[in-house]
C-alpha positions in Angstrom: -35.5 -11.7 -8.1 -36.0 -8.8 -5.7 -33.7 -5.4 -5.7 -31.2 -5.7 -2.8 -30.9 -2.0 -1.2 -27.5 -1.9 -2.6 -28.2 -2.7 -5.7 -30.9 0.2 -5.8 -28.8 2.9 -4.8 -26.1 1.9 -6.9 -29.0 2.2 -9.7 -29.7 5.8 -8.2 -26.5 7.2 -8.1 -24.8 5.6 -11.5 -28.3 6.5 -13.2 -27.2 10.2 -14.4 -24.0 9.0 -15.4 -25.6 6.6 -17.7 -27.8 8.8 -18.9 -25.6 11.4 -19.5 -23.3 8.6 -21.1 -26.3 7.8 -23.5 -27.0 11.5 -24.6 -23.8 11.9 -25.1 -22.9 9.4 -27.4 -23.5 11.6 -30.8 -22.4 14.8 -28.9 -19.1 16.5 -30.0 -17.7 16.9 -26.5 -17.6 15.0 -23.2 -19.1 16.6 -20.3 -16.3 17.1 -17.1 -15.1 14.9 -14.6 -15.4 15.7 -11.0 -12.1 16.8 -9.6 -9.6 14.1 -8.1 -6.7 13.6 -7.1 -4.8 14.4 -10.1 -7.1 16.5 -11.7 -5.8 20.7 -11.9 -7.4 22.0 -10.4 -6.9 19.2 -7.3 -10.2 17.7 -5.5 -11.0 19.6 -2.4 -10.5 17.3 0.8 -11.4 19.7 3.8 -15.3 20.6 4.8 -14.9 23.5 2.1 -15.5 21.2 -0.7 -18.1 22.3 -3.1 -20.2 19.3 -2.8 -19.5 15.2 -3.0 -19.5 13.1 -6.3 -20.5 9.4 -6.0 -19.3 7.2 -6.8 -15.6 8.7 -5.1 -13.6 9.4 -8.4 -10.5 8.0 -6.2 -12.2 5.0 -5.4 -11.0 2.4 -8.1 -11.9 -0.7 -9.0 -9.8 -2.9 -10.6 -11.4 -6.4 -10.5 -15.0 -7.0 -9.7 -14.8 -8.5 -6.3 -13.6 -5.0 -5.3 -17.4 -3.2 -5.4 -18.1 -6.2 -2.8 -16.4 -4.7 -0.1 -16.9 -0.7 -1.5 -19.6 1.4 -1.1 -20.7 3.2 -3.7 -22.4 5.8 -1.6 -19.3 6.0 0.5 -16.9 9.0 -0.2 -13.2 9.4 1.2 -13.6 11.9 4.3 -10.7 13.9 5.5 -11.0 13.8 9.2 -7.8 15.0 10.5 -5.7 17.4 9.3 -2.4 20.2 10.7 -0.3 17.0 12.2 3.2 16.6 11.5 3.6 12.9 9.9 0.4 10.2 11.8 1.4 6.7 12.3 0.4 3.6 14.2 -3.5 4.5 14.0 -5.1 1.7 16.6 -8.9 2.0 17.2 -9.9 1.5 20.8 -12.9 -0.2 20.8 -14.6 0.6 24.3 -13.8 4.4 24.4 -14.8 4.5 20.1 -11.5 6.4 19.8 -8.6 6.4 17.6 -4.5 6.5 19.0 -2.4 8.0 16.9 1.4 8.3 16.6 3.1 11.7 15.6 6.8 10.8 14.8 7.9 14.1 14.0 6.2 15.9 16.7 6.6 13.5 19.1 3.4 12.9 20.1 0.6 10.6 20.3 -3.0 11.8 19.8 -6.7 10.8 20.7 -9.1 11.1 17.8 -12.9 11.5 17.9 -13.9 10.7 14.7 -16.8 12.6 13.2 -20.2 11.2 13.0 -20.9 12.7 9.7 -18.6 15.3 7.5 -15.7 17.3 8.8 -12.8 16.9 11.2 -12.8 14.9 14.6 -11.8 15.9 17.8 -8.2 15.5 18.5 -6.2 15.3 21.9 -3.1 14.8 23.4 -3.0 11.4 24.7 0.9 11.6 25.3 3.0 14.9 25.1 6.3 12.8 24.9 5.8 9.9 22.9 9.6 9.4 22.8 8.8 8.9 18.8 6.0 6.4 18.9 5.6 4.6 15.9 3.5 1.2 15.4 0.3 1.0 18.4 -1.8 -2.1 18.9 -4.1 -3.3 21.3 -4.4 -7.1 23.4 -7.6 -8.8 23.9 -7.6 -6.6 27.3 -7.9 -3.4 25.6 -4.7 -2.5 26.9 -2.3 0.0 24.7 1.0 -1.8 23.1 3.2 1.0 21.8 6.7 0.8 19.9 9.1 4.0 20.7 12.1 4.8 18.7 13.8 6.7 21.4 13.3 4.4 23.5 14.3 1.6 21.3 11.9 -0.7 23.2 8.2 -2.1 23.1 5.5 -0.7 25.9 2.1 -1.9 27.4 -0.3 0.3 29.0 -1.8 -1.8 32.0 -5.3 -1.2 33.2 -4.0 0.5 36.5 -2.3 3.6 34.2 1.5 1.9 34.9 3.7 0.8 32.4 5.1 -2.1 31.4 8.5 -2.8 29.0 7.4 -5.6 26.9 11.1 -6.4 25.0 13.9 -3.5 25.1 16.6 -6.3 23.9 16.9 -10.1 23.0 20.0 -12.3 24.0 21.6 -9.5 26.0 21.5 -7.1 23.1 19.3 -3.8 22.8 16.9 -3.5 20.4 17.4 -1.2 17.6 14.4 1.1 16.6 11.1 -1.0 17.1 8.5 -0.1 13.9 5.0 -2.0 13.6 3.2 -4.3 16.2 0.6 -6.9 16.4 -1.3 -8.8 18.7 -1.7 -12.6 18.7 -5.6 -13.6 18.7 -5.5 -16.8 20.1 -2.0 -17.1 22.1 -1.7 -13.2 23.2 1.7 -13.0 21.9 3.3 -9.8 20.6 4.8 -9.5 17.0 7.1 -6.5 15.8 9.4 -5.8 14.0 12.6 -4.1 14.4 14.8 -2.0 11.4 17.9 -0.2 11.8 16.4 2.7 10.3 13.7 4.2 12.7 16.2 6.2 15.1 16.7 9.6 12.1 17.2 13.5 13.1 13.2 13.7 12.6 11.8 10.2 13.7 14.3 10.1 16.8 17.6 10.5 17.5 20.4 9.7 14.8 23.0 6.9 15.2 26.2 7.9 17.2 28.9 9.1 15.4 30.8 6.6 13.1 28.1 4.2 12.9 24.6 3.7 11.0 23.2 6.8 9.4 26.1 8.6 10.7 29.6 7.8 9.8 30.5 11.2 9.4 30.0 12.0 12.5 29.1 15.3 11.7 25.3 15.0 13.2 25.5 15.4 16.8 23.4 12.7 18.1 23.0 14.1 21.4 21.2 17.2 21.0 17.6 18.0 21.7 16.9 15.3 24.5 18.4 14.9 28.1 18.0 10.8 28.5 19.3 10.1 25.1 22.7 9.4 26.2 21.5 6.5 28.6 19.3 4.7 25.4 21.0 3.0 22.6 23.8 5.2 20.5 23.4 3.2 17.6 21.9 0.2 16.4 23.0 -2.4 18.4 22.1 -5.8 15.8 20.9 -6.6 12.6 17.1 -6.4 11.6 14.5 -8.4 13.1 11.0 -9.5 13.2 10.4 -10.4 17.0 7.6 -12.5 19.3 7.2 -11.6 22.4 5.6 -15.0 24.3 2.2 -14.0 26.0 3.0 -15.8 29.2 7.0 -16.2 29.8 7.4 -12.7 28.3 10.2 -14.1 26.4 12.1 -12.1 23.4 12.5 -14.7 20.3 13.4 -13.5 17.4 11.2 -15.4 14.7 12.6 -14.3 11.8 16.1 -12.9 10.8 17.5 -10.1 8.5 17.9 -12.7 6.0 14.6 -13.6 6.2 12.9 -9.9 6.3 15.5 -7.4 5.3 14.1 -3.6 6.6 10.9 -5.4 8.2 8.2 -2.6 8.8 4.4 -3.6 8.7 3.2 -6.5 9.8 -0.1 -8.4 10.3 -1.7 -12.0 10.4 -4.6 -13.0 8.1 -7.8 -14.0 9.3 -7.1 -17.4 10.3 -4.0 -16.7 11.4 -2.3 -19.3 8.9 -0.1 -16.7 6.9 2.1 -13.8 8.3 2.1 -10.8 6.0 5.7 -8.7 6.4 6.6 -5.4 4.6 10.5 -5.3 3.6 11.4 -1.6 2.6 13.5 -0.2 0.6 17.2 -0.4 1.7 17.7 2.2 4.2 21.1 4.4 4.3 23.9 2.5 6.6 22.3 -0.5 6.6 24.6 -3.8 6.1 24.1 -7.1 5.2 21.0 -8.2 3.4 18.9 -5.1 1.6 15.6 -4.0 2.3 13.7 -5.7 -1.2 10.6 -3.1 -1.3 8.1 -5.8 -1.3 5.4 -7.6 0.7 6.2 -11.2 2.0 4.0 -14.2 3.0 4.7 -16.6 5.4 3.2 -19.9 6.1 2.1 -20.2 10.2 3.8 -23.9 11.3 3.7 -24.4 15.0 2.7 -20.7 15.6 6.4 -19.8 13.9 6.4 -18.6 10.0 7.8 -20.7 7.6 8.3 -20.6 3.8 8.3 -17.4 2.6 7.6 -16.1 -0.8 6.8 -12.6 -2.1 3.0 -11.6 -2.1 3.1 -8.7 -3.9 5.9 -6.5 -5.5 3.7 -3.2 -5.5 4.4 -2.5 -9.4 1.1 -0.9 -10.2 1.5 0.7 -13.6 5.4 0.0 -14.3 6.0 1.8 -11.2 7.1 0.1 -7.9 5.3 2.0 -5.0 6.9 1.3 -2.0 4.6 -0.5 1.1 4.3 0.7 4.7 1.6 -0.3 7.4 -1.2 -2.5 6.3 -4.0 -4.7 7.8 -6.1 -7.4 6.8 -10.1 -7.8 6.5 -12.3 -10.6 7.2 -12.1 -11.8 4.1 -8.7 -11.9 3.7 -8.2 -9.2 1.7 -4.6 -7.1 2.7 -5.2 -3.0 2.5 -1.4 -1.8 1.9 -0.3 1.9 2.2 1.5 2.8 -0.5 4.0 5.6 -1.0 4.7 6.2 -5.0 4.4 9.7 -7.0 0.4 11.6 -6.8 -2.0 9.3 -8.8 -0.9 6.3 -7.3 -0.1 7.0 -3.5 -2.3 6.1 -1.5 -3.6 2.3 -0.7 -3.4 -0.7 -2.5 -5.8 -3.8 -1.8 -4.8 -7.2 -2.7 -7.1 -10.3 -2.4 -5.6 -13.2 -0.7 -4.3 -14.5 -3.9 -2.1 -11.6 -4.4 -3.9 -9.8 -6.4 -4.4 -6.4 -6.6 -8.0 -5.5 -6.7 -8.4 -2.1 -6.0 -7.0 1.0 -5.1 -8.0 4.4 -3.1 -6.3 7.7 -4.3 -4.6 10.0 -2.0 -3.0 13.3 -2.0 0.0 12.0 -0.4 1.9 9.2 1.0 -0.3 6.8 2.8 2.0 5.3 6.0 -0.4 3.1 8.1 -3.8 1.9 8.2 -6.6 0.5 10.6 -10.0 -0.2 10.4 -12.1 1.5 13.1 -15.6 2.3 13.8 -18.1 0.8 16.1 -18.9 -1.8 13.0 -15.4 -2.0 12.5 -16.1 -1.1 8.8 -14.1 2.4 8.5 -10.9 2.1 6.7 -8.6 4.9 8.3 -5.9 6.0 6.3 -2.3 8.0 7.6 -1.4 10.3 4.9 1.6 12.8 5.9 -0.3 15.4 8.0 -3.5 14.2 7.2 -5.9 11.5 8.4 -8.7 10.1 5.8 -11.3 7.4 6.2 -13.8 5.5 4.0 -16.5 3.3 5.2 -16.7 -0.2 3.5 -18.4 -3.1 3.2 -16.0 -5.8 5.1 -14.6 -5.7 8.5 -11.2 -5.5 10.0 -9.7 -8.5 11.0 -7.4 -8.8 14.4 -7.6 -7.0 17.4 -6.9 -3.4 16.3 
């Protein structure tokens, strides 16, 4: 049978490796590993780095089907770096660009990703992001933000104006809107909605006496003129939301009960299972408790049904906790994970559950996308930094 090209440079690149592994089978020691992320010295991210090993050392396989959708000539790229903490990444297909949230500095940013090694270009897309979070796109390429300040869900329309998608639901305001997603087929707008977005660094805290501040001691007020006429505290319990495409109506799809602490969320490829992230319980929360794990849903009538947990993120007899994640065409869910160095970074689970692979980071890893004119390029939030690895499947969805 012919040699694929994949299967030739795999050959090229694992063939000093095995022959090293050969010669040293009757020597006495073991010749070094490349630095990673755990290694002390640490593996060097930026454009200083010595050179690149292939296969990435942080790349990890843990089940076959994993070097499917990998590349083994592929390494993890730093291409952002000096930013506070990045969320919401959304890649905008028609300019090639990447939107960024900044919750601590409160901005949002426009990323030129590199063609080859070292940093993109970034600029300010919005000075005051009023703590942007979660950003999506629609099938018109317009920008769908979440805000924390705000407490409330934007559009961008084509004209540069601005639309408020959902600031309440039954007459009551929304509490501190997280992750978003787009609809394919319908156009409708999925987020969800926690108690425990608006914080002294992500926003503004809770009022005095309620939430995250019963003390009162934190003075709410400070450090923004409008905050007083927005939302002194959460105003319900949590929420996973659908905004209806043509009516614009706010439904709430699922309740606290269902989804305690929702955060990430995102539809698999044929839109017949919701994926939602419940985090950890948050301080002040009441009622049911975030559970730390990802649920499934089963799509009925375009509303979820049946939930179970997909994944309980124990990798190692540790829990890591989840954040953003996306899905690929094959079904496969990339996960951010937040756990202690050596296993931060992102999980991927096949559609089954299982986890089959994993990238190291040095840090947290809050949000995902995929990006890149292919839509092949796995960007990855990680505290201050931004990383991506070109692979061999596609995002799924809109953005």
């Amino acid at each position: 049978m012919p040699a694929t090209r994949r299967a030739v440079l795999g050959h090229i690149l694992s063939a000093g490796f095995t022959t090293r592994a050969a010669s040293r089978a009757g020597a006495a020691t073991a010749l070094p590993a490349p630095p990673d992320a755990v290694t002390q010295p640490p593996r060097v991210w930026s454009g200083a780095a010595p050179s690149i090993f292939l296969p990435d050392p942080d790349i990890i396989a843990l089940d076959p089907s994993f070097d499917d959708i990998t590349f083994s000539g592929a390494p993890i790229q730093r291409v952002l770096s000096g930013c506070g903490w990045l969320e919401g990444p959304a890649w905008l297909g028609e300019a090639r660009i990447l939107l960024l949230s900044d919750t601590i500095r409160n901005q949002q940013y426009r990323l030129v990703p590199p063609e080859g090694d070292g940093e993109g270009s970034r600029s300010v897309f919005r000075q005051e992001s009023y703590h942007s979070n979660g950003n999506t796109v629609d099938a018109q390429g317009r920008i769908i933000t979440c805000e924390h300040d705000m407490r409330r869900v934007i559009r961008w329309e084509q004209d540069g104006s601005c639309t408020v998608v959902a600031d309440s639901c039954d007459g009551k305001p929304l509490n501190s809107p997280n992750d978003v997603v787009v609809h394919p087929e319908d156009g409708s707008i999925w987020f969800t909605d926690p108690s425990y977005g608006d914080t002294l660094i992500e926003g503004h805290p809770d009022a005095g006496g309620t939430g995250t501040n019963r003390s009162g001691k934190i003075r709410w007020t400070l450090g923004s003129e409008i905050v007083t006429q927005f939302a002194a505290h959460a105003r319900q319990p949590d929420h996973t939301f659908r905004v209806d495409a043509k009516t614009g109506v706010v439904e709430a799809v699922l309740s606290q009960g269902d989804v305690p602490s929702p955060n990430g969320l995102c539809f698999s490829p044929d839109l017949r299972t919701l994926y939602v992230i419940s985090s950890p319980p948050d301080p002040g929360q009441t009622g049911p408790r975030g559970a730390n794990v990802i649920y499934a849903f089963d799509m009925v009538a375009g509303r979820p049904t049946n939930r179970r947990v997909f994944t309980d993120m124990m990798l190692d007899g540790y829990k890591a906790t989840p954040d953003g994640m996306r899905a690929d065409v094959f079904g496969n869910l990339w996960c951010g994970a937040t756990a202690p160095l050596g296993i931060a970074g992102v999980f991927c689970y096949n559609p089954a559950g299982r986890l089959i692979g994993r990238i190291r980071l040095p840090d947290r890893c809050s949000n995902v996308t995929f990006g890149g004119p292919k839509r092949n390029e796995l960007y990855m939030c990680c505290g201050p930094q931004l990383f991506r690895l070109r692979l061999e499947t596609q995002g799924a969805g809109l953005a």
